[in-house]
TORDO-82736 format. One record per atom (N, C-alpha, C, O): residue in three letters; atom name; y, z, x; residue number from 1. Coordinates in nm, 2 decimals. Each point is the difference from the previous one (the first is absolute). Layout:
ATOM:type:atom:north:up:east:seq
ATOM:ALA:CA:Y:Z:X:NUM
...
This chain:
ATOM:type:atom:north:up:east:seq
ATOM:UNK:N:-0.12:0.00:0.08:1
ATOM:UNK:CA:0.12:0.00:-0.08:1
ATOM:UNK:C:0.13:0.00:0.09:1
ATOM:UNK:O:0.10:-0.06:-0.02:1
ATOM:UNK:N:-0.15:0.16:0.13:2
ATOM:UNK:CA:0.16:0.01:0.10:2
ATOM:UNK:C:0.01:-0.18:0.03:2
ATOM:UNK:O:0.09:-0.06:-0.06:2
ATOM:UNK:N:-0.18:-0.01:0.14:3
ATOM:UNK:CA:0.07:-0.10:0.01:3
ATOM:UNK:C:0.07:-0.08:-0.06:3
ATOM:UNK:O:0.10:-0.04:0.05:3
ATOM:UNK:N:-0.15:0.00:-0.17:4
ATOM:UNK:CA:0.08:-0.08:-0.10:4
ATOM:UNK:C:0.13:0.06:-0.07:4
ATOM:UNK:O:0.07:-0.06:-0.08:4
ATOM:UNK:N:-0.05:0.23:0.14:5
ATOM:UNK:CA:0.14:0.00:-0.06:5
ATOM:UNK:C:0.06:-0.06:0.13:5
ATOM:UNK:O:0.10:-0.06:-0.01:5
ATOM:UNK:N:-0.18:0.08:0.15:6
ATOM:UNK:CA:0.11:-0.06:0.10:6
ATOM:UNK:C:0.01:-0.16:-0.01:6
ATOM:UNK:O:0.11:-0.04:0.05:6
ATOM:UNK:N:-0.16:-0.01:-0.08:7
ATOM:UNK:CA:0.00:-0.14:0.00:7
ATOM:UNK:C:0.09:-0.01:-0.10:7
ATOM:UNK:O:0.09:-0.08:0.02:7
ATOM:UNK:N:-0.08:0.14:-0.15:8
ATOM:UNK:CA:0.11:-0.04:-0.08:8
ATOM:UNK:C:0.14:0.09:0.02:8
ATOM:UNK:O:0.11:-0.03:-0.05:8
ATOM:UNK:N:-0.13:0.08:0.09:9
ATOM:UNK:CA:0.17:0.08:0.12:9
ATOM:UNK:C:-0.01:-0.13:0.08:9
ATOM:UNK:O:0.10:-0.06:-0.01:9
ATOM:UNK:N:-0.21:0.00:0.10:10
ATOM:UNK:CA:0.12:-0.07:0.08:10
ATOM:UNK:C:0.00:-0.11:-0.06:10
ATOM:UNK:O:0.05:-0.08:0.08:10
ATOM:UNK:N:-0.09:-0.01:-0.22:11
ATOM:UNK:CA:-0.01:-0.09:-0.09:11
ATOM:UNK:C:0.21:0.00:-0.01:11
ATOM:UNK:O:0.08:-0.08:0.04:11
ATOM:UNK:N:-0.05:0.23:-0.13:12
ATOM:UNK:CA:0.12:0.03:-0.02:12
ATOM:UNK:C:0.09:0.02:0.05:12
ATOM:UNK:O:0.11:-0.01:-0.05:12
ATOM:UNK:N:-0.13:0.06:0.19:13
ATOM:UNK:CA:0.06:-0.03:0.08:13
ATOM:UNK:C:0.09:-0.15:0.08:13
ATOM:UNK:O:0.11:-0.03:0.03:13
ATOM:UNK:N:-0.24:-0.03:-0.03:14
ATOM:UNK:CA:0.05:-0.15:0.06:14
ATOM:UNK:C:0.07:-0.10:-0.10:14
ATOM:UNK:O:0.08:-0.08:0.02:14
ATOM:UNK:N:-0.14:0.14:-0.19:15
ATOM:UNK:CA:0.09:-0.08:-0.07:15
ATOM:UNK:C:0.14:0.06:-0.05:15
ATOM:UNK:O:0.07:-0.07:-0.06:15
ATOM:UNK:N:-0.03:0.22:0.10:16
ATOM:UNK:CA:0.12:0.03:0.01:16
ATOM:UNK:C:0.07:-0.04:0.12:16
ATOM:UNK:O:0.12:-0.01:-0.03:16
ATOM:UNK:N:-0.16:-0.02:0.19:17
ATOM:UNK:CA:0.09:-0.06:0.08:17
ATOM:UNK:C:0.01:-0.15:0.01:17
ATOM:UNK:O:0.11:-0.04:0.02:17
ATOM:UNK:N:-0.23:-0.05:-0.05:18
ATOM:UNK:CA:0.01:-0.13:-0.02:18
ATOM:UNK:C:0.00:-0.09:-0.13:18
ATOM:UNK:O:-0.03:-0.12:0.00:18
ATOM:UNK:N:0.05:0.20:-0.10:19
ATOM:UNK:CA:0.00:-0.07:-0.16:19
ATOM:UNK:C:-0.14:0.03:-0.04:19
ATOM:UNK:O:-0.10:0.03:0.06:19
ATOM:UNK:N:0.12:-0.05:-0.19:20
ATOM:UNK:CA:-0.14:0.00:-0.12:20
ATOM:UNK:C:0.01:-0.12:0.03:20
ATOM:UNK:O:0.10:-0.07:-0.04:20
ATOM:UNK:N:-0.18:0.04:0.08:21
ATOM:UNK:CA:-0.10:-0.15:0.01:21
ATOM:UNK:C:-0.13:-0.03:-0.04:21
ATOM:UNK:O:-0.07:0.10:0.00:21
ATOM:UNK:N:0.00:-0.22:-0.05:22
ATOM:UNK:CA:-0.16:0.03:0.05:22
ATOM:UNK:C:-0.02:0.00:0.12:22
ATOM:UNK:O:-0.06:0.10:0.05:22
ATOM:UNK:N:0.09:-0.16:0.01:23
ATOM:UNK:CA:0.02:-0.04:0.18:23
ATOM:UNK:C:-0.04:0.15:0.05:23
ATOM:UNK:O:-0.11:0.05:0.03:23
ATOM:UNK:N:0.20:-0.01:-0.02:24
ATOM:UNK:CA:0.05:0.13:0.11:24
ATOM:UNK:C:-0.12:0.13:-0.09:24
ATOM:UNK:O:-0.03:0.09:0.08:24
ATOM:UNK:N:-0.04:-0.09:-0.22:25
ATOM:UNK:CA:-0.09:0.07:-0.02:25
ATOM:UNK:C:-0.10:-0.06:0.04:25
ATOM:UNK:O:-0.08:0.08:0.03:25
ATOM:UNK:N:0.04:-0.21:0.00:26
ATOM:UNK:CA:-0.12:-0.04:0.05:26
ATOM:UNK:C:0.01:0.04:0.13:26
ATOM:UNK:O:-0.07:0.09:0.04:26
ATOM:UNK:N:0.18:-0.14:0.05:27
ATOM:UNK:CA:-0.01:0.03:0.11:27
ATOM:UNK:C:-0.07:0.13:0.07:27
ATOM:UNK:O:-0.09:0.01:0.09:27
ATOM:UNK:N:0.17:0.05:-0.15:28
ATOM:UNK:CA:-0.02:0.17:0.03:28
ATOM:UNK:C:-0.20:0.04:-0.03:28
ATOM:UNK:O:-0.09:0.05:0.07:28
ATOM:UNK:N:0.11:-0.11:-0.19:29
ATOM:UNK:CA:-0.16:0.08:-0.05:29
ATOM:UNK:C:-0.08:-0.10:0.10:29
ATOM:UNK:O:-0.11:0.06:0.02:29
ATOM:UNK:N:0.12:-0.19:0.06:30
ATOM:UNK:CA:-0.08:-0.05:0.09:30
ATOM:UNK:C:0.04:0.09:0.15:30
ATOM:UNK:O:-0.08:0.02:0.10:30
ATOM:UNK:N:0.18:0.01:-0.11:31
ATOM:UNK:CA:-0.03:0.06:0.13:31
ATOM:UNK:C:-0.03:0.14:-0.03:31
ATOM:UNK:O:0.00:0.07:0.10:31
ATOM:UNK:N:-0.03:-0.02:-0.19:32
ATOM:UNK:CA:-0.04:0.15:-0.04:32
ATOM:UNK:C:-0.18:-0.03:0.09:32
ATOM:UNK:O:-0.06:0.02:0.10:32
ATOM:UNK:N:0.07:-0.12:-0.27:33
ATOM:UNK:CA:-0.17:-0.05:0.07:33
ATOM:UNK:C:-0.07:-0.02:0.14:33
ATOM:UNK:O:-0.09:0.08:0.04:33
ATOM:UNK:N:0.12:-0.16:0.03:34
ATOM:UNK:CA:0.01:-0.05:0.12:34
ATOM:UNK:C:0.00:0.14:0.11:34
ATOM:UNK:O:-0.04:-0.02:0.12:34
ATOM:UNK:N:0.10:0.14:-0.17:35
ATOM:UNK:CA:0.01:0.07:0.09:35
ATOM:UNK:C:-0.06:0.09:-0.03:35
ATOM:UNK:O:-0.02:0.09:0.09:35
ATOM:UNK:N:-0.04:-0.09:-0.18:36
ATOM:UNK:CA:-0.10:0.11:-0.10:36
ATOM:UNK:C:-0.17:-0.03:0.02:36
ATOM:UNK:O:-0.10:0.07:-0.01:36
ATOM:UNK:N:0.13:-0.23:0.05:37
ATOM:UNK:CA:-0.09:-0.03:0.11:37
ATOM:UNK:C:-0.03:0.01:0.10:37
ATOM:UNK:O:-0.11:0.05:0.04:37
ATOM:UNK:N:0.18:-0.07:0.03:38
ATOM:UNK:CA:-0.01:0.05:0.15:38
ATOM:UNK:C:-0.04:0.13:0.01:38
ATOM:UNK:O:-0.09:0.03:0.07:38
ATOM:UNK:N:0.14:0.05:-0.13:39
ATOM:UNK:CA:-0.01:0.19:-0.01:39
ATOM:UNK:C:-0.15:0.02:-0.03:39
ATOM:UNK:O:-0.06:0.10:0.05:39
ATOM:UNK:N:0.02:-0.18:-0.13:40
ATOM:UNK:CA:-0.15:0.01:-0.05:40
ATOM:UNK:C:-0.05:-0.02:0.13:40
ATOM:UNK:O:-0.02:0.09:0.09:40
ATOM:UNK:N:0.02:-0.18:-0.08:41
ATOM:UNK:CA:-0.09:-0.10:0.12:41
ATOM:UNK:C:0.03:0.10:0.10:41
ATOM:UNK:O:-0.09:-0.03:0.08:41
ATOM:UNK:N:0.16:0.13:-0.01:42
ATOM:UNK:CA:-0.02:0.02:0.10:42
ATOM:UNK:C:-0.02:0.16:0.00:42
ATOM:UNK:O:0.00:0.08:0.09:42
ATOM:UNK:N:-0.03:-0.07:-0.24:43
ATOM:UNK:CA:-0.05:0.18:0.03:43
ATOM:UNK:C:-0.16:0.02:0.02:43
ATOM:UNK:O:-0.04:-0.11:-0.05:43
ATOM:UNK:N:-0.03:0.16:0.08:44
ATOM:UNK:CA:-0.13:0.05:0.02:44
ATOM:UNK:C:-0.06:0.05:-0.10:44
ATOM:UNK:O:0.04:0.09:-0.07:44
ATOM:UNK:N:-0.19:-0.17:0.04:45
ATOM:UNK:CA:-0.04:0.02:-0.12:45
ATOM:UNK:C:-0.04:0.17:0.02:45
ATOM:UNK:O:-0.02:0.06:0.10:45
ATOM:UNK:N:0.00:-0.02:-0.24:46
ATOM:UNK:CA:-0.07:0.11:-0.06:46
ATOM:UNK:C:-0.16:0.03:0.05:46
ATOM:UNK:O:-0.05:0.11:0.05:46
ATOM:UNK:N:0.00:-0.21:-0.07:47
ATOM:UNK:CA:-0.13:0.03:0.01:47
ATOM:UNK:C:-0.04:-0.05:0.15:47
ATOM:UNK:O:0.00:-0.12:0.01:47
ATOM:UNK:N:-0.03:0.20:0.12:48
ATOM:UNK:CA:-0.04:-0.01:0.09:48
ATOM:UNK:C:-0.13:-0.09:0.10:48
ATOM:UNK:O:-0.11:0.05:-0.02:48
ATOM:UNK:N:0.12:-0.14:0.11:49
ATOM:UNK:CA:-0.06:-0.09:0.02:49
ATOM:UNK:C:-0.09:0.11:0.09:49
ATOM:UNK:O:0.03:0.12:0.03:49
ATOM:UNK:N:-0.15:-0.19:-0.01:50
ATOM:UNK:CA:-0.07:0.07:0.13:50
ATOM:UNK:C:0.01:0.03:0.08:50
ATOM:UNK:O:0.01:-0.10:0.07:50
ATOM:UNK:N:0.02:0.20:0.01:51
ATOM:UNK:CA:0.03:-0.01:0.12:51
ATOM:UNK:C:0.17:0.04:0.01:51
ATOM:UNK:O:0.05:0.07:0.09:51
ATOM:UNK:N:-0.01:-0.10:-0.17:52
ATOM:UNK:CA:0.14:0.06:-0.02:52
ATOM:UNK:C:-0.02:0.18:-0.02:52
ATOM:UNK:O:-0.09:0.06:-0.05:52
ATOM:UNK:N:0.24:-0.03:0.14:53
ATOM:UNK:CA:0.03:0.15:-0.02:53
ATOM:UNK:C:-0.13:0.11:0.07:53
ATOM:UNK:O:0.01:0.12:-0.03:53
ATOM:UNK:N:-0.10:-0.17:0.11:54
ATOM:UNK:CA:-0.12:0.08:0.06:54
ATOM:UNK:C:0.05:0.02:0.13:54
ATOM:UNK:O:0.04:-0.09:0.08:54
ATOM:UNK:N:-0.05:0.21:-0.06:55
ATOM:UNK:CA:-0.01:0.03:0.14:55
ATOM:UNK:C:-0.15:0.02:0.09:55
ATOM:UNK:O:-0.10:0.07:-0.03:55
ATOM:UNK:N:0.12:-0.17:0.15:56
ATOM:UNK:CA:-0.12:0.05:0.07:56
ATOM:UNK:C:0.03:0.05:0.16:56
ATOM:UNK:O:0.05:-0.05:0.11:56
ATOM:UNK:N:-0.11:0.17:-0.15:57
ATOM:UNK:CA:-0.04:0.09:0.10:57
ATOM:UNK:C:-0.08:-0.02:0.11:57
ATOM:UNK:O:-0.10:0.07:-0.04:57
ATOM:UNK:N:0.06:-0.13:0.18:58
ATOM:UNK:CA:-0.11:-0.01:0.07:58
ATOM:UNK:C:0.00:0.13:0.13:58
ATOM:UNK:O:0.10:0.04:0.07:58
ATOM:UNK:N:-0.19:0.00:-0.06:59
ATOM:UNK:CA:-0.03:0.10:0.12:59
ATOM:UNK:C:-0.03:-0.08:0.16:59
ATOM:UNK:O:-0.06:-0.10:0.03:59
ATOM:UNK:N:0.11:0.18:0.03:60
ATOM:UNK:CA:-0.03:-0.10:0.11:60
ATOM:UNK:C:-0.01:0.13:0.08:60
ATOM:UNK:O:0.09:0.09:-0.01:60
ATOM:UNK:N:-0.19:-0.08:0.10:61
ATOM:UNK:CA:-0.05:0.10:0.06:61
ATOM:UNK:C:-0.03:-0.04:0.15:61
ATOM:UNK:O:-0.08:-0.09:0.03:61
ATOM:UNK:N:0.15:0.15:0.05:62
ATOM:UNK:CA:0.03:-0.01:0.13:62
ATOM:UNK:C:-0.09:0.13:0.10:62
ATOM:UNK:O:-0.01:0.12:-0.02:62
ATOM:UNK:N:-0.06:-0.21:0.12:63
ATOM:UNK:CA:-0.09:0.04:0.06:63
ATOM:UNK:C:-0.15:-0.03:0.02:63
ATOM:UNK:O:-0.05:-0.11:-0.05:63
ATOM:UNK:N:-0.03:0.19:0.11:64
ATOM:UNK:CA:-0.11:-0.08:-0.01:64
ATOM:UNK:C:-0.10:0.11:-0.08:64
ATOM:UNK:O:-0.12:0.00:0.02:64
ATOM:UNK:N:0.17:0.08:-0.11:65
ATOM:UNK:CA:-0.09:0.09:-0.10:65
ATOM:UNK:C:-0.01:-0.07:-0.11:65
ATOM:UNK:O:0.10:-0.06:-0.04:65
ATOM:UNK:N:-0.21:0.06:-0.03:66
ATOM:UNK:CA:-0.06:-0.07:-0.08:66
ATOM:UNK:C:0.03:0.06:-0.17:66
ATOM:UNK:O:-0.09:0.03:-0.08:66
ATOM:UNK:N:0.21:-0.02:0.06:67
ATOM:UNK:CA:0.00:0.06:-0.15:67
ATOM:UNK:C:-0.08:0.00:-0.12:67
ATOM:UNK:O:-0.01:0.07:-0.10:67
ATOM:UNK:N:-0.05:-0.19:0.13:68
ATOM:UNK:CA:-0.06:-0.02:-0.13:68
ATOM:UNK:C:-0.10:0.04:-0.02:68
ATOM:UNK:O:-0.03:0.01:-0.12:68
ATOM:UNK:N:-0.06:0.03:0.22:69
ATOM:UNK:CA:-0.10:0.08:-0.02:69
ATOM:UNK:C:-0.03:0.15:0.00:69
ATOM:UNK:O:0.07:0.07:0.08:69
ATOM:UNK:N:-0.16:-0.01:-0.15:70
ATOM:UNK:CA:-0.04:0.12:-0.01:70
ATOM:UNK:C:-0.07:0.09:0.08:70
ATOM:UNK:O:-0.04:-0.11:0.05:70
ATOM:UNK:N:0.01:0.16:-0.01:71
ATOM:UNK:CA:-0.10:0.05:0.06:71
ATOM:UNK:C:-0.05:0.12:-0.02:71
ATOM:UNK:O:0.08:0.10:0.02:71
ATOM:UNK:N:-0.23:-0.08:-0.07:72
ATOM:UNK:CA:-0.03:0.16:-0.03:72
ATOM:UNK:C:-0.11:0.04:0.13:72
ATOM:UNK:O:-0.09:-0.06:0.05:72
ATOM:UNK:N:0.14:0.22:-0.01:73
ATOM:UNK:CA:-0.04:0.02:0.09:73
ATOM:UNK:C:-0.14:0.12:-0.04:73
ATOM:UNK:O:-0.06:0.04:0.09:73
């Protein structure tokens, strides 16, 4: 709802500085559009790809002791 009051603030806007026209309301609502596109297109979807947002952790174990194994005595 917020956007479309802003798009018709800046609808009324442009036809209070440049005339009530059709012109100058098409204008405007095409570049509303056009930019309302772009804004889409470059935010990051909701629902998360594979591999997105994971952290990975590796151990790296220095020396010549053998961590991975157990040993019972």
């Amino acid at each position: 709802m917020v956007p479309l009051i802003l798009i018709g603030a800046a609808v009324l806007g442009a036809c209070l500085i440049f005339g009530y026209s059709s012109f100058v309301v098409g204008f405007v609502l095409l570049a509303a559009g056009i930019l309302g596109l772009i804004v889409f297109m470059n935010t990051p979807g909701a629902v998360g790809r594979p591999g997105e947002g994971e952290t990975i952790i590796e151990k790296h174990f220095m020396g010549n002791a053998d961590h991975h194994r157990h040993y019972r005595t």
